[in-house]
C-alpha positions as CSV (number, residue, x, y, z in Angstrom):
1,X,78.4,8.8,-150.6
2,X,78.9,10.8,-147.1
3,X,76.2,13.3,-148.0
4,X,74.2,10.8,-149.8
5,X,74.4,8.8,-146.1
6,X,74.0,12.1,-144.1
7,X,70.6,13.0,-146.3
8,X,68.7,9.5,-145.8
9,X,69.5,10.0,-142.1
10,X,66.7,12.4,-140.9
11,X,67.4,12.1,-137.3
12,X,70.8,12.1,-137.4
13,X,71.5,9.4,-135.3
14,X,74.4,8.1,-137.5
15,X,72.7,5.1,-138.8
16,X,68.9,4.7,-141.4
17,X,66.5,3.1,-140.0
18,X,63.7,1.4,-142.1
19,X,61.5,4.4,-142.1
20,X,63.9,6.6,-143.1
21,X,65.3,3.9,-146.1
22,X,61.6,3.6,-147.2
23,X,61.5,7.3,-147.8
24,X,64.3,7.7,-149.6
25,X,63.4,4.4,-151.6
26,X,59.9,6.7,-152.4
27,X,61.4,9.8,-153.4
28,X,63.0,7.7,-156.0
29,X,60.0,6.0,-156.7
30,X,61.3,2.5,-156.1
31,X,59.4,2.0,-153.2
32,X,56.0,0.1,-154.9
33,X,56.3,-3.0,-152.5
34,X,56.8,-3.0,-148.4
35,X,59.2,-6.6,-149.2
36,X,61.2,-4.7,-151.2
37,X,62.0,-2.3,-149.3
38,X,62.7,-4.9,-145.9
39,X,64.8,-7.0,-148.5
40,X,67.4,-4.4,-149.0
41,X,67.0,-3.0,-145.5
42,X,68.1,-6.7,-144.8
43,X,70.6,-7.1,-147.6
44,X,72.3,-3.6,-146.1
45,X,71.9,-4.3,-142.6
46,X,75.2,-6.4,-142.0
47,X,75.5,-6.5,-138.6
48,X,71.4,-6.7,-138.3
49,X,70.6,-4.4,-135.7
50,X,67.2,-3.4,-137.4
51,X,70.2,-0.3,-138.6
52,X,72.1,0.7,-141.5
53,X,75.4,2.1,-140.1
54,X,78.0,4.3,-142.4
55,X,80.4,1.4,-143.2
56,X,77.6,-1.3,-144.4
57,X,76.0,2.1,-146.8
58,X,79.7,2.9,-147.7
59,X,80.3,-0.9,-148.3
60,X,77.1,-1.0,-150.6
61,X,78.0,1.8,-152.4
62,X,81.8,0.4,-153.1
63,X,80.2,-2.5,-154.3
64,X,78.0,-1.3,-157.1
65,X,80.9,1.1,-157.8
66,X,83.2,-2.0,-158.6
67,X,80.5,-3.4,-160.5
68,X,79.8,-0.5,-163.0
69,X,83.6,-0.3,-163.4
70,X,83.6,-3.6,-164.5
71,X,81.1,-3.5,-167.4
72,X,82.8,0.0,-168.7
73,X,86.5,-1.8,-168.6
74,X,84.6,-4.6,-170.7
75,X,82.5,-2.3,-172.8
76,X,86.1,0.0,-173.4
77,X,87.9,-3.4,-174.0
78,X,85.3,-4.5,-176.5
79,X,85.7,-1.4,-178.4
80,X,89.3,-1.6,-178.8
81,X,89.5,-5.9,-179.4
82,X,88.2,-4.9,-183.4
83,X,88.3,-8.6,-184.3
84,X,87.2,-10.1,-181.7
85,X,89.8,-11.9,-180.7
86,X,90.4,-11.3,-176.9
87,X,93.1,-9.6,-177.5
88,X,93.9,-5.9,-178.0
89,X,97.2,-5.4,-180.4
């Protein structure tokens, strides 16, 4: 997540600005609509001061972590309940 961070941040400031979220957003090539882009610069931008800082990136990150944890527990759970009852014996 650091060098993930670290490579968004062109000018090394310690924080992604707009300008430099958009870009990475394009490299991607997620970057078709200018809302889009301000909606997660806003939805990352905790503390808005028109800057992502480390801790609201690294909190994002956590967060869609958890989340993709989740389905694979349930996905590995469903595997493993063979009749489907909610329970694994």
């Amino acid at each position: 997540v650091c060098k993930q961070f670290i490579s968004i941040d062109e000018n090394r400031h310690g924080s992604i600005t707009i300008d430099e979220l958009k870009k990475a957003m394009c490299s991607l090539g997620v970057c078709d609509d200018e809302d889009e882009v301000k909606l997660v610069f806003d939805a990352l931008d905790l503390c808005h001061d028109q800057e992502i800082h480390y801790t609201e990136f690294l909190a994002a990150m956590i967060g869609s972590k958890i989340d993709i944890n989740e389905d694979l527990i349930k996905s590995a759970f469903k595997h493993f309940d063979v009749d489907g009852c909610g329970c694994i014996t």
